[in-house]
PDBQT receptor file of N, H, CA, C and O in Angstrom, charges set to zero:
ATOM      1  N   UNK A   1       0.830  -1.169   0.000  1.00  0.00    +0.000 N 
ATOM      2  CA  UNK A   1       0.000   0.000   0.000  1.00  0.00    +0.000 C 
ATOM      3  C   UNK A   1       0.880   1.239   0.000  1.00  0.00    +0.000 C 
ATOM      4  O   UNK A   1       1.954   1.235   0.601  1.00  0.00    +0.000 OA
ATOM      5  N   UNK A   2       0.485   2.186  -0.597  1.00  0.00    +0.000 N 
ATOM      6  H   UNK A   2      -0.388   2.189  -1.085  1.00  0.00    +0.000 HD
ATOM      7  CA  UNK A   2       1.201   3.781  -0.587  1.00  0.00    +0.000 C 
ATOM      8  C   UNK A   2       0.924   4.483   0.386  1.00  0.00    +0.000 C 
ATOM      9  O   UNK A   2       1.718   5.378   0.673  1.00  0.00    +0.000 OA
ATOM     10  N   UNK A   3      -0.215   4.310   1.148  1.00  0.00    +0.000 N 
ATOM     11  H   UNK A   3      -0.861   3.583   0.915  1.00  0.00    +0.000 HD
ATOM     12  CA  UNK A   3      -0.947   5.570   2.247  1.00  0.00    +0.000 C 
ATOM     13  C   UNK A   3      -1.262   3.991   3.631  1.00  0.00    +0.000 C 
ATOM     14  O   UNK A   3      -1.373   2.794   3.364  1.00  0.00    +0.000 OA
ATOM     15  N   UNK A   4      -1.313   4.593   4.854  1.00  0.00    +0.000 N 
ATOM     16  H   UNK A   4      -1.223   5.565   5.071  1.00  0.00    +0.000 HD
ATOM     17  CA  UNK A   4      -1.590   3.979   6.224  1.00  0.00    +0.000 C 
ATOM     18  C   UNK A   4      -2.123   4.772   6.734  1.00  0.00    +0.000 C 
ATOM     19  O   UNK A   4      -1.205   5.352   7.312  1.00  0.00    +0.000 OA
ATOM     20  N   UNK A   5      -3.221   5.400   7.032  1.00  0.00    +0.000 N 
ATOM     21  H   UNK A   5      -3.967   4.928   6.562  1.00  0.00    +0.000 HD
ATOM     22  CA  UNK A   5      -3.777   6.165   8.283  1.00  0.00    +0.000 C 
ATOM     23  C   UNK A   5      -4.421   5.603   9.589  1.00  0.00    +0.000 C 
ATOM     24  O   UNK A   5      -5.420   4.887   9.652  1.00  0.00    +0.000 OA
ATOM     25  N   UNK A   6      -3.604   6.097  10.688  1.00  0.00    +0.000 N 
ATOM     26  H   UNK A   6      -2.792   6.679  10.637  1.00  0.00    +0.000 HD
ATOM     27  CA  UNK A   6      -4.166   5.917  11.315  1.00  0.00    +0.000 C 
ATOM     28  C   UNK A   6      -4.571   7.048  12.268  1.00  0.00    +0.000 C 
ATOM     29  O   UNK A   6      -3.914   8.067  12.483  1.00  0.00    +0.000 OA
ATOM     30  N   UNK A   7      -6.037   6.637  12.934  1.00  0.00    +0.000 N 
ATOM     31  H   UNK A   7      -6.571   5.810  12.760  1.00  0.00    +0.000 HD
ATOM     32  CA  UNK A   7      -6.374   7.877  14.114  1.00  0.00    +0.000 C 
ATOM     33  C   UNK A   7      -7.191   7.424  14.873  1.00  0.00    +0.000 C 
ATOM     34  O   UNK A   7      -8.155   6.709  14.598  1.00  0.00    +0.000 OA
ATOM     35  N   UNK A   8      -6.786   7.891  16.074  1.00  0.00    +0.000 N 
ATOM     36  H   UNK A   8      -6.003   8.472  16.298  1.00  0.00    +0.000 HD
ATOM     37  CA  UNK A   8      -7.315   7.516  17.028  1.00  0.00    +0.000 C 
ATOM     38  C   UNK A   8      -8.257   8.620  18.030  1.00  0.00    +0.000 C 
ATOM     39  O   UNK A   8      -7.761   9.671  18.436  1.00  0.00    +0.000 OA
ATOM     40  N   UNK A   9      -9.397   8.289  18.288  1.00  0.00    +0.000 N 
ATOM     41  H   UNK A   9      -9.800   7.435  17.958  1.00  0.00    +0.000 HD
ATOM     42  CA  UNK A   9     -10.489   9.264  19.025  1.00  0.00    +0.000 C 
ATOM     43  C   UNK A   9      -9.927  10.961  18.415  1.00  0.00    +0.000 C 
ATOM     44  O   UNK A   9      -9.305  11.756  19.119  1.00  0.00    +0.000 OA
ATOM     45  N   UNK A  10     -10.244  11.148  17.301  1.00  0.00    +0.000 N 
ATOM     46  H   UNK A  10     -10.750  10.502  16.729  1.00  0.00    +0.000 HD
ATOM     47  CA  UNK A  10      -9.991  12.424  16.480  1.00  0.00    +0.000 C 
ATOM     48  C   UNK A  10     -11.140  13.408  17.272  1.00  0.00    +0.000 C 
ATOM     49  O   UNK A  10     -11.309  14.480  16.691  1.00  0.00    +0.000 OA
ATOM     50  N   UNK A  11     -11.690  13.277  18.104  1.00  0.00    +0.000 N 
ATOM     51  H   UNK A  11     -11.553  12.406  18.576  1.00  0.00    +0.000 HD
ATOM     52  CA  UNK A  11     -12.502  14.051  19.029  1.00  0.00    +0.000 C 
ATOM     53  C   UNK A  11     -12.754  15.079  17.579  1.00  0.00    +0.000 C 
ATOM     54  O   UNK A  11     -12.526  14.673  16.439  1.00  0.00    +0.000 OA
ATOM     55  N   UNK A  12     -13.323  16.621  17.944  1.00  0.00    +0.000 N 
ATOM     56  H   UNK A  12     -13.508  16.951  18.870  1.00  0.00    +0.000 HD
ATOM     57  CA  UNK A  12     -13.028  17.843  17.444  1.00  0.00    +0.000 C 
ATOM     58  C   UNK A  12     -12.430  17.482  16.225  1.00  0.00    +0.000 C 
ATOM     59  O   UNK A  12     -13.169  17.766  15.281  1.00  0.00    +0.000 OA
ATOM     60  N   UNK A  13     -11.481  17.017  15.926  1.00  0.00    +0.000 N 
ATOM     61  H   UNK A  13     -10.881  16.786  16.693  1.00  0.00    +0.000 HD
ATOM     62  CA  UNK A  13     -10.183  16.883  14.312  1.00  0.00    +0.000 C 
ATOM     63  C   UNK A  13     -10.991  15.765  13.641  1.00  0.00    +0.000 C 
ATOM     64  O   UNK A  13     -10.468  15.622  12.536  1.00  0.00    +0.000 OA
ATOM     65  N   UNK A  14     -11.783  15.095  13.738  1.00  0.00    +0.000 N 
ATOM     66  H   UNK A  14     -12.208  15.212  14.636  1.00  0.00    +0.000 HD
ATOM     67  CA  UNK A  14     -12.143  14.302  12.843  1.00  0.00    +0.000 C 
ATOM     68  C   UNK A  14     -12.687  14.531  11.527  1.00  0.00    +0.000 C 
ATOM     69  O   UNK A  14     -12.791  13.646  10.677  1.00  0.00    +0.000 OA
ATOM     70  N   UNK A  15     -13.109  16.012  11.339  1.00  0.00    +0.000 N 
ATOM     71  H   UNK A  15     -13.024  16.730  12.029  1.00  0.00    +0.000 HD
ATOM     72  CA  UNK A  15     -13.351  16.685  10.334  1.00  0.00    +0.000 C 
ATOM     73  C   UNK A  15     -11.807  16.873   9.435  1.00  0.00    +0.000 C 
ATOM     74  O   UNK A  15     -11.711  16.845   8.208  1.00  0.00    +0.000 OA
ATOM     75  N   UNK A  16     -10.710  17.060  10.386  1.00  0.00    +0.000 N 
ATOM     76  H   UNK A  16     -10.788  17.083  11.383  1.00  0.00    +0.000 HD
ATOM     77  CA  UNK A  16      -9.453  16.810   9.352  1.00  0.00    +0.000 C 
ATOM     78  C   UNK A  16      -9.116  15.868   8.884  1.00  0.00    +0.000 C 
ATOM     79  O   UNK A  16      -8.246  15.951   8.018  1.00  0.00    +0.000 OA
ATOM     80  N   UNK A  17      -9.568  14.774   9.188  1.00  0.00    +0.000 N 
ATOM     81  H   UNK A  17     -10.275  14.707   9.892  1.00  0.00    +0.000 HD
ATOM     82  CA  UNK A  17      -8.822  13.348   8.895  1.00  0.00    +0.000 C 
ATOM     83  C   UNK A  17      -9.735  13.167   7.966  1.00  0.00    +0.000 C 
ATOM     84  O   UNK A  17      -9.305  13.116   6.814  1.00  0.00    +0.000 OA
ATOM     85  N   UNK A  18     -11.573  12.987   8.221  1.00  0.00    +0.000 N 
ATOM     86  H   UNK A  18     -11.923  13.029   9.157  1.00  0.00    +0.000 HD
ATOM     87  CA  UNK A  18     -12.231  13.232   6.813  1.00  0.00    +0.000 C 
ATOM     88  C   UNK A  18     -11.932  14.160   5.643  1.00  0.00    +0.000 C 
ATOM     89  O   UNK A  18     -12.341  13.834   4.528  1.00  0.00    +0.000 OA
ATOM     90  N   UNK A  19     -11.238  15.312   5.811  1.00  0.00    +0.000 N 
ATOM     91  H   UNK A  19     -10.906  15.577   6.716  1.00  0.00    +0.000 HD
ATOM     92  CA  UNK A  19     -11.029  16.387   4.791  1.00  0.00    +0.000 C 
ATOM     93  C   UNK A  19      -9.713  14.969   3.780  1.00  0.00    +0.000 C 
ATOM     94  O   UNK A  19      -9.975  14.503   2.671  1.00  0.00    +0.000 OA
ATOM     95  N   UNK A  20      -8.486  14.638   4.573  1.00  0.00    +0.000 N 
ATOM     96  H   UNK A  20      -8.274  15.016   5.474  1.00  0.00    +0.000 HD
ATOM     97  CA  UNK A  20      -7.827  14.055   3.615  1.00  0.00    +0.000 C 
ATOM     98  C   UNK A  20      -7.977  12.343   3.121  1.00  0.00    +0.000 C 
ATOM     99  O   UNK A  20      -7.291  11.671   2.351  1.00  0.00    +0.000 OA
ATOM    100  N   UNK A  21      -9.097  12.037   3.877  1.00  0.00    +0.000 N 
ATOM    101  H   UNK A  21      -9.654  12.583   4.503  1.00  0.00    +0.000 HD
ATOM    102  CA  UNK A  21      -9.686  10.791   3.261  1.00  0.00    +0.000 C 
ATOM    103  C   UNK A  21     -10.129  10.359   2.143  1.00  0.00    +0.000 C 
ATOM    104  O   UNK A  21     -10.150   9.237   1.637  1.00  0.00    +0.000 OA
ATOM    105  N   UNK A  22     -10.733  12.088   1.574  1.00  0.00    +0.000 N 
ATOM    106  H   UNK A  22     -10.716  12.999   1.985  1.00  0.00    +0.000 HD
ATOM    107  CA  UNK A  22     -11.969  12.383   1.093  1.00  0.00    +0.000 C 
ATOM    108  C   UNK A  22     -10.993  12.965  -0.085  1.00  0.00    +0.000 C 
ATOM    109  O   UNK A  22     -11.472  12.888  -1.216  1.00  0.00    +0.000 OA
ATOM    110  N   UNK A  23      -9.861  13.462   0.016  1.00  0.00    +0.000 N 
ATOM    111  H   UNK A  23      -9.472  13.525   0.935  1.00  0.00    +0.000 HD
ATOM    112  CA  UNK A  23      -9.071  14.384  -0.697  1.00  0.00    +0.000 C 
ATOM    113  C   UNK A  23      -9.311  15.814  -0.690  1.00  0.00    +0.000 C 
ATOM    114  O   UNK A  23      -8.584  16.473  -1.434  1.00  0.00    +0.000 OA
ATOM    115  N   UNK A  24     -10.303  16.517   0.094  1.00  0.00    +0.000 N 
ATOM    116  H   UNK A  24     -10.893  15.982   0.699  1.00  0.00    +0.000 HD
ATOM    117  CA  UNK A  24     -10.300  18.021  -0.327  1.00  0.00    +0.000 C 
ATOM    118  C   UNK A  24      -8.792  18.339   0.821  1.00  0.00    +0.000 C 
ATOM    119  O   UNK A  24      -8.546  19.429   0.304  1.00  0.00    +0.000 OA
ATOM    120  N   UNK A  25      -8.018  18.246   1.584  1.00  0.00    +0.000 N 
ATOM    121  H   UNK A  25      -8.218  17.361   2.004  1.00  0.00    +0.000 HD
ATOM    122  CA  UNK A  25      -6.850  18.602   1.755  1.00  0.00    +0.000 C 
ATOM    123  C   UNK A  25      -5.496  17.474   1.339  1.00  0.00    +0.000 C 
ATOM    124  O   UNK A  25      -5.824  16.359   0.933  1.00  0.00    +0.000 OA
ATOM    125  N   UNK A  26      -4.371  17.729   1.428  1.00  0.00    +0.000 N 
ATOM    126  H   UNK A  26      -4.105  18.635   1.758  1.00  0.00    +0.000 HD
ATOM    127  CA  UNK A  26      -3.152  16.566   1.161  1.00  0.00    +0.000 C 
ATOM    128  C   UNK A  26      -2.809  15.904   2.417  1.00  0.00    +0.000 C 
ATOM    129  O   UNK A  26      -2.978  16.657   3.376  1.00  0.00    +0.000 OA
ATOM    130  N   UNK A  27      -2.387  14.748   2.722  1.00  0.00    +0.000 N 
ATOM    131  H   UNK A  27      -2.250  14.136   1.943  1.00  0.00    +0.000 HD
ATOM    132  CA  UNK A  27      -2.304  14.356   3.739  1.00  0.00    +0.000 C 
ATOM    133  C   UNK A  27      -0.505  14.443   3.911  1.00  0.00    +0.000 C 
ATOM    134  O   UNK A  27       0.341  13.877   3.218  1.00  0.00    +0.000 OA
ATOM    135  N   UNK A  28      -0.319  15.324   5.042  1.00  0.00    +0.000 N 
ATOM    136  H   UNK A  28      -1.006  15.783   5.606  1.00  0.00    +0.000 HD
ATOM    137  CA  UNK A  28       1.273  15.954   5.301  1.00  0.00    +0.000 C 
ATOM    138  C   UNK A  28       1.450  15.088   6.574  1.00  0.00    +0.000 C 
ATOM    139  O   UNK A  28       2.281  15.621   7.310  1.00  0.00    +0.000 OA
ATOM    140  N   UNK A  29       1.140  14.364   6.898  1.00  0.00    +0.000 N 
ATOM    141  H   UNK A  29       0.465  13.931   6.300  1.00  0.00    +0.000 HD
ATOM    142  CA  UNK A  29       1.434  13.717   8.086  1.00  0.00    +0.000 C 
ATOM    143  C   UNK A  29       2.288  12.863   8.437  1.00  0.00    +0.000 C 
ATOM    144  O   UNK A  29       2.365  12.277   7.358  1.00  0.00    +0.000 OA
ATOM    145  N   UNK A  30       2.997  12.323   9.099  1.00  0.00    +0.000 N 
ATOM    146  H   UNK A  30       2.935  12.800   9.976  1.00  0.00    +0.000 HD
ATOM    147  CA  UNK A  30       4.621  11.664   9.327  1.00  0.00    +0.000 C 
ATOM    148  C   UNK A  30       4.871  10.613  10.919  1.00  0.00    +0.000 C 
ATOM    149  O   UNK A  30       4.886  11.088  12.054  1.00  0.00    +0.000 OA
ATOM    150  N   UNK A  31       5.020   9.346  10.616  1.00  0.00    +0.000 N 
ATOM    151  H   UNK A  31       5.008   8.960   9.693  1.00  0.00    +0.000 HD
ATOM    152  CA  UNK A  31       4.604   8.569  11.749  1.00  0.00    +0.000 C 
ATOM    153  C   UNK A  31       5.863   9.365  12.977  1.00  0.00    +0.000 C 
ATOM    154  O   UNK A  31       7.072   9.504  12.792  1.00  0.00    +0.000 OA
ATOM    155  N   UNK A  32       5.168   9.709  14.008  1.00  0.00    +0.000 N 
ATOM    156  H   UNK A  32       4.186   9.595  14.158  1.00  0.00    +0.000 HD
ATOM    157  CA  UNK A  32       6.427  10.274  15.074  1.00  0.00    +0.000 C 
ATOM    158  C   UNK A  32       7.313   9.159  15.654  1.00  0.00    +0.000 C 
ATOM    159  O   UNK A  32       8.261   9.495  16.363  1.00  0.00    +0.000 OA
ATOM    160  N   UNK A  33       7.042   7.659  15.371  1.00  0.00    +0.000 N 
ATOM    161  H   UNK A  33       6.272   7.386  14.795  1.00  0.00    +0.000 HD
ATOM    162  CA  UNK A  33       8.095   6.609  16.134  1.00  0.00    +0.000 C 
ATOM    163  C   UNK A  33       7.439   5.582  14.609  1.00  0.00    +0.000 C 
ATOM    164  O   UNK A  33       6.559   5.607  13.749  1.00  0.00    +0.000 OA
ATOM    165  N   UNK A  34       8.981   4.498  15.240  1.00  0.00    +0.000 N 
ATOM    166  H   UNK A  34       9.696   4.477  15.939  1.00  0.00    +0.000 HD
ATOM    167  CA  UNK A  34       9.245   3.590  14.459  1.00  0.00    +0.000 C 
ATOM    168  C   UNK A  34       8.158   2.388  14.937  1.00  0.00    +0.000 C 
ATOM    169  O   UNK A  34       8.069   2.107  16.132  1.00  0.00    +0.000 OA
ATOM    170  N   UNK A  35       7.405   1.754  14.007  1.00  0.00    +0.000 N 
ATOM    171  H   UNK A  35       7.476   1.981  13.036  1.00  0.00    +0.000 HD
ATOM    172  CA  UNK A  35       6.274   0.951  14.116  1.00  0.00    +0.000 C 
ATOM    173  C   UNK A  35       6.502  -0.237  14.429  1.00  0.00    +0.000 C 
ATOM    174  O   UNK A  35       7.068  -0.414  13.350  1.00  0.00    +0.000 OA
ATOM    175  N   UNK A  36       6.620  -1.642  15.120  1.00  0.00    +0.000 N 
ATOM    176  H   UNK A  36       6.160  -1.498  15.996  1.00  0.00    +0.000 HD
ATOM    177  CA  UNK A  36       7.155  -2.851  15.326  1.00  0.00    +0.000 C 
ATOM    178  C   UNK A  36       6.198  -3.768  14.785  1.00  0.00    +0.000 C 
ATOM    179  O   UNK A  36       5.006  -3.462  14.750  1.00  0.00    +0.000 OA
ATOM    180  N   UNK A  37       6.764  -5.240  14.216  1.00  0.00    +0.000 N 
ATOM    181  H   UNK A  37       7.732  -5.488  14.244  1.00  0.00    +0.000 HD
ATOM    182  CA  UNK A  37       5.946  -5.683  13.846  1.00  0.00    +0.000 C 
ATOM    183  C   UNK A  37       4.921  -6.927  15.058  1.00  0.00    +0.000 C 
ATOM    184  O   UNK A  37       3.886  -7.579  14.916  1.00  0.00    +0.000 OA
ATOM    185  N   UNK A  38       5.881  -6.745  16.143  1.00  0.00    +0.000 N 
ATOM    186  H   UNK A  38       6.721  -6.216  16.258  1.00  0.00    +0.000 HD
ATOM    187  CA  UNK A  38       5.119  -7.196  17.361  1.00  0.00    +0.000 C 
ATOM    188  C   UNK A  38       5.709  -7.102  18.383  1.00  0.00    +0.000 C 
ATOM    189  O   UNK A  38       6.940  -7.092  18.367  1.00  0.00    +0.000 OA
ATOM    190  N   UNK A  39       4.786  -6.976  19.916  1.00  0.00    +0.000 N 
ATOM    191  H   UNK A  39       3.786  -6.983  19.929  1.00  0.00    +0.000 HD
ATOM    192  CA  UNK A  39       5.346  -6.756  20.772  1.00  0.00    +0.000 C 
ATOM    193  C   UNK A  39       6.905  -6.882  21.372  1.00  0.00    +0.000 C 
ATOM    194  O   UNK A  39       7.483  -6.051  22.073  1.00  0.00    +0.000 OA
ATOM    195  N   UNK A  40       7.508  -8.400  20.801  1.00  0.00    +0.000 N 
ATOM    196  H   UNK A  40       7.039  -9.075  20.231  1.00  0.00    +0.000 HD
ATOM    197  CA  UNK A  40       8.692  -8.713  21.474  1.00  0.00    +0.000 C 
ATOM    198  C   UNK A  40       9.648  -8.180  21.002  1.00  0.00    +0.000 C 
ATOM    199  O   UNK A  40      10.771  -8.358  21.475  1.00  0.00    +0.000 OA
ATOM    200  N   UNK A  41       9.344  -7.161  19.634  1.00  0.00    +0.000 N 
ATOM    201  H   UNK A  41       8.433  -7.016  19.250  1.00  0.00    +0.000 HD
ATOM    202  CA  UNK A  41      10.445  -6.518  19.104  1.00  0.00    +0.000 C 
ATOM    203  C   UNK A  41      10.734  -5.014  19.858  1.00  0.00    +0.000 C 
ATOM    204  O   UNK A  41      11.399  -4.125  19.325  1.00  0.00    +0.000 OA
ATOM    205  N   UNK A  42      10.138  -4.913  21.127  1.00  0.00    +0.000 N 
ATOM    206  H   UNK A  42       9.598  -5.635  21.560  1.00  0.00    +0.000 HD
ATOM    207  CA  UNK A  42      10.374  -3.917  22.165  1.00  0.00    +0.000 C 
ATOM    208  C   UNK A  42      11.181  -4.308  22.900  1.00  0.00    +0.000 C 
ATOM    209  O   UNK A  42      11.468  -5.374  23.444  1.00  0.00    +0.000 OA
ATOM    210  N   UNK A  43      11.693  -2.878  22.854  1.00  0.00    +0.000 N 
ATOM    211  H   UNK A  43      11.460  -2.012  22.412  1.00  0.00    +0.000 HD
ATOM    212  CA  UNK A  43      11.831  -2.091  22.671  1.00  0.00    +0.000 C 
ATOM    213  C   UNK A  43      12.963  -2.292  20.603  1.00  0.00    +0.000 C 
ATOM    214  O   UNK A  43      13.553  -3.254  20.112  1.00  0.00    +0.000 OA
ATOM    215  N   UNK A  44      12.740  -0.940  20.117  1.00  0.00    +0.000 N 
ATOM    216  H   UNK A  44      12.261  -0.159  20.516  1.00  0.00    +0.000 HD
ATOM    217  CA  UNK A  44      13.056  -1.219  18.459  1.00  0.00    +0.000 C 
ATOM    218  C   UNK A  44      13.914   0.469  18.410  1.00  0.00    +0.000 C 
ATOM    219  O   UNK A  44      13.575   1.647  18.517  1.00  0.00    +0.000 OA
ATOM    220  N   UNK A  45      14.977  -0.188  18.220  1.00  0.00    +0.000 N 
ATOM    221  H   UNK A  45      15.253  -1.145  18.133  1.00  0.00    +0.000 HD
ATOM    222  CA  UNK A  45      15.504   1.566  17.759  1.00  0.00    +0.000 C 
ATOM    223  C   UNK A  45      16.396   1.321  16.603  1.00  0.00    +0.000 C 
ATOM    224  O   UNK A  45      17.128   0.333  16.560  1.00  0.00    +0.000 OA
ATOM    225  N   UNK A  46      16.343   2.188  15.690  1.00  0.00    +0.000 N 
ATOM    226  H   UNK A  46      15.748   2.990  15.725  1.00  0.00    +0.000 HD
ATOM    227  CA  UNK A  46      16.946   2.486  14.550  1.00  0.00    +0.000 C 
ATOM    228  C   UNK A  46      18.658   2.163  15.058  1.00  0.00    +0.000 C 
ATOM    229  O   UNK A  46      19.153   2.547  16.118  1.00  0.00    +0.000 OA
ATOM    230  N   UNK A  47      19.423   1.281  13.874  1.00  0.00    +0.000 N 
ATOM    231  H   UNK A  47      19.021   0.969  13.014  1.00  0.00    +0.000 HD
ATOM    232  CA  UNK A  47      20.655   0.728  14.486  1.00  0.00    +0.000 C 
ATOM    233  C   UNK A  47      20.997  -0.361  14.976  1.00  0.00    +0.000 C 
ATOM    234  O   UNK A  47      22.071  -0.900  14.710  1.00  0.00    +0.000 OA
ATOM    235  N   UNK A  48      20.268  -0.757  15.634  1.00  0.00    +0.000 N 
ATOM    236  H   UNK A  48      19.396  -0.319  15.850  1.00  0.00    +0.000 HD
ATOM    237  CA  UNK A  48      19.350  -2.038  16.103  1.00  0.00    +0.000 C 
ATOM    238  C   UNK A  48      20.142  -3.365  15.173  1.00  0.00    +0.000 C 
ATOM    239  O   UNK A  48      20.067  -3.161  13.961  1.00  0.00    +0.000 OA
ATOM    240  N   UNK A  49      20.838  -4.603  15.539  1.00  0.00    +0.000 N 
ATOM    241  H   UNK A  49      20.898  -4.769  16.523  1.00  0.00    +0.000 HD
ATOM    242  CA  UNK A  49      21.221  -5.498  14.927  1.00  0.00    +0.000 C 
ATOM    243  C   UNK A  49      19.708  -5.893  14.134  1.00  0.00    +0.000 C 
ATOM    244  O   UNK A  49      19.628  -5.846  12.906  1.00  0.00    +0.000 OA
ATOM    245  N   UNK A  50      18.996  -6.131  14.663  1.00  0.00    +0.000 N 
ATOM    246  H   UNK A  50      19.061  -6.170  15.660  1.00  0.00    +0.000 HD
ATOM    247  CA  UNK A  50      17.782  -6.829  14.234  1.00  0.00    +0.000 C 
ATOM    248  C   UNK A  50      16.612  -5.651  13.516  1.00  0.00    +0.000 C 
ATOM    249  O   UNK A  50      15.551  -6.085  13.067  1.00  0.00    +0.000 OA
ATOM    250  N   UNK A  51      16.876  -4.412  13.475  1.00  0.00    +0.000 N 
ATOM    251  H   UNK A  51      17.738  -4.060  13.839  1.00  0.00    +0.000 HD
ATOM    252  CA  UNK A  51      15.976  -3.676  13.046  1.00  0.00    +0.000 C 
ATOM    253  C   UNK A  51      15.071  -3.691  12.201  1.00  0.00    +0.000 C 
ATOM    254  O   UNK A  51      15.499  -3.003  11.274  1.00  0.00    +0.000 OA
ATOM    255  N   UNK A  52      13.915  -4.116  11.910  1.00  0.00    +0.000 N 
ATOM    256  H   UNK A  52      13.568  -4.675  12.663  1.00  0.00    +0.000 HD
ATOM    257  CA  UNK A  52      13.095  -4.807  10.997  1.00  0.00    +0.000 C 
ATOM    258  C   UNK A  52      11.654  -4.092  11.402  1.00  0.00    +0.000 C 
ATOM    259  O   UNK A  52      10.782  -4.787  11.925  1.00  0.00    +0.000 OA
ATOM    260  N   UNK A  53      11.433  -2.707  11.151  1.00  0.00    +0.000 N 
ATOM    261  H   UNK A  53      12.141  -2.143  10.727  1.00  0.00    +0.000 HD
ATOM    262  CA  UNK A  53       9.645  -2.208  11.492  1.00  0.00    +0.000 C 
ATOM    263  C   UNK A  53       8.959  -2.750  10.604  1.00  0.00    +0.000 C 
ATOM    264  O   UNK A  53       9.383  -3.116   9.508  1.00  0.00    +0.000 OA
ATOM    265  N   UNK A  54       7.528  -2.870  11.123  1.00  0.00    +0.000 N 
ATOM    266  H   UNK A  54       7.183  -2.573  12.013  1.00  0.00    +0.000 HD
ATOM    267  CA  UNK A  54       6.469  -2.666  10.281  1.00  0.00    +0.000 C 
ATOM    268  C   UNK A  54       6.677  -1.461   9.182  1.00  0.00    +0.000 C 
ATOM    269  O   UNK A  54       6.778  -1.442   7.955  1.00  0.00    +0.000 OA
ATOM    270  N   UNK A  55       6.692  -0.562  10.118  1.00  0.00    +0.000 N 
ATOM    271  H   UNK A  55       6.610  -0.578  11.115  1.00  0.00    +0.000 HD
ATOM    272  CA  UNK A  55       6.797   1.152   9.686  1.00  0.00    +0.000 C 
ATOM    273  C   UNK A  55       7.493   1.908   9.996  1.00  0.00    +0.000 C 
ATOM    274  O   UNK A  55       7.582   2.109  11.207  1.00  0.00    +0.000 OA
ATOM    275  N   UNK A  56       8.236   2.614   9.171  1.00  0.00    +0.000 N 
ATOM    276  H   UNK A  56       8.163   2.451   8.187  1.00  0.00    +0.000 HD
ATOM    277  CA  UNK A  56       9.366   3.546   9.648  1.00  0.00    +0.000 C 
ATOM    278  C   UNK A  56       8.683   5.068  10.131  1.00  0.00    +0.000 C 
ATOM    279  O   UNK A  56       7.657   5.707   9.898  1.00  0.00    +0.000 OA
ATOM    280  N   UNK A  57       9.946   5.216  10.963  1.00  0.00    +0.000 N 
ATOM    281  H   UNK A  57      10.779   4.696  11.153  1.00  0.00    +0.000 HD
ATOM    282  CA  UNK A  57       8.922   6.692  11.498  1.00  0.00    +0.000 C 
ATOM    283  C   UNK A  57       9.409   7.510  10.247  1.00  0.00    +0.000 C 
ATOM    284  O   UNK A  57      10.536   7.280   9.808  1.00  0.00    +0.000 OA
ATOM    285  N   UNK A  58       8.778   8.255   9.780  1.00  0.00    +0.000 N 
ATOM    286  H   UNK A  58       7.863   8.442  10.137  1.00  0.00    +0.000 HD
ATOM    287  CA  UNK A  58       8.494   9.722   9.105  1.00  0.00    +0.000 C 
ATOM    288  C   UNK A  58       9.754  10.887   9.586  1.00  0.00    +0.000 C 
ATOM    289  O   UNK A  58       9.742  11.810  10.401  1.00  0.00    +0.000 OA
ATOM    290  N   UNK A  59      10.700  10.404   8.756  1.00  0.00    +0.000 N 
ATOM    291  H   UNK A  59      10.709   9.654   8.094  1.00  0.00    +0.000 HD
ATOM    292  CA  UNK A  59      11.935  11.380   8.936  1.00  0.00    +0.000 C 
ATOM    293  C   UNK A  59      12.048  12.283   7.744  1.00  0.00    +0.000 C 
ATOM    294  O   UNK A  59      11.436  12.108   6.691  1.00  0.00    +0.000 OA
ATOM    295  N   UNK A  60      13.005  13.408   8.035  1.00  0.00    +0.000 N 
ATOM    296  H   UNK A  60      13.502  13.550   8.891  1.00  0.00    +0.000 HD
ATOM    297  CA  UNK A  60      13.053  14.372   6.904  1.00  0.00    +0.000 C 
ATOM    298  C   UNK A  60      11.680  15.175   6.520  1.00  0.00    +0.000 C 
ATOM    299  O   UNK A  60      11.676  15.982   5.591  1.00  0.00    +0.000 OA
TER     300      UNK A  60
């Protein structure tokens, strides 16, 4: 897949997350941590002999 959204209890903002679902805005958004593909890979930091995310965090 090209796009992942996720959101959680968008309270109030859920009108933003519909705006780029929907396409009337671009979705600029950038995962803030590195995604694991399961628990035992916790703790996961970049460098990591074994480093293998689901999802990379959103750098640059």
């Amino acid at each position: 897949m090209d796009t992942f959204v996720m959101s959680w209890l968008p309270g109030s903002e859920g009108e933003g997350v519909a705006e780029v679902l929907f396409g009337k805005r671009p979705f600029t958004g950038k995962l803030p941590v590195t995604w694991s593909h399961s628990q035992s890979q916790e703790p996961i930091n970049i460098g990591d002999k074994n480093y293998n995310p689901l999802l990379l965090c959103g750098t640059a």
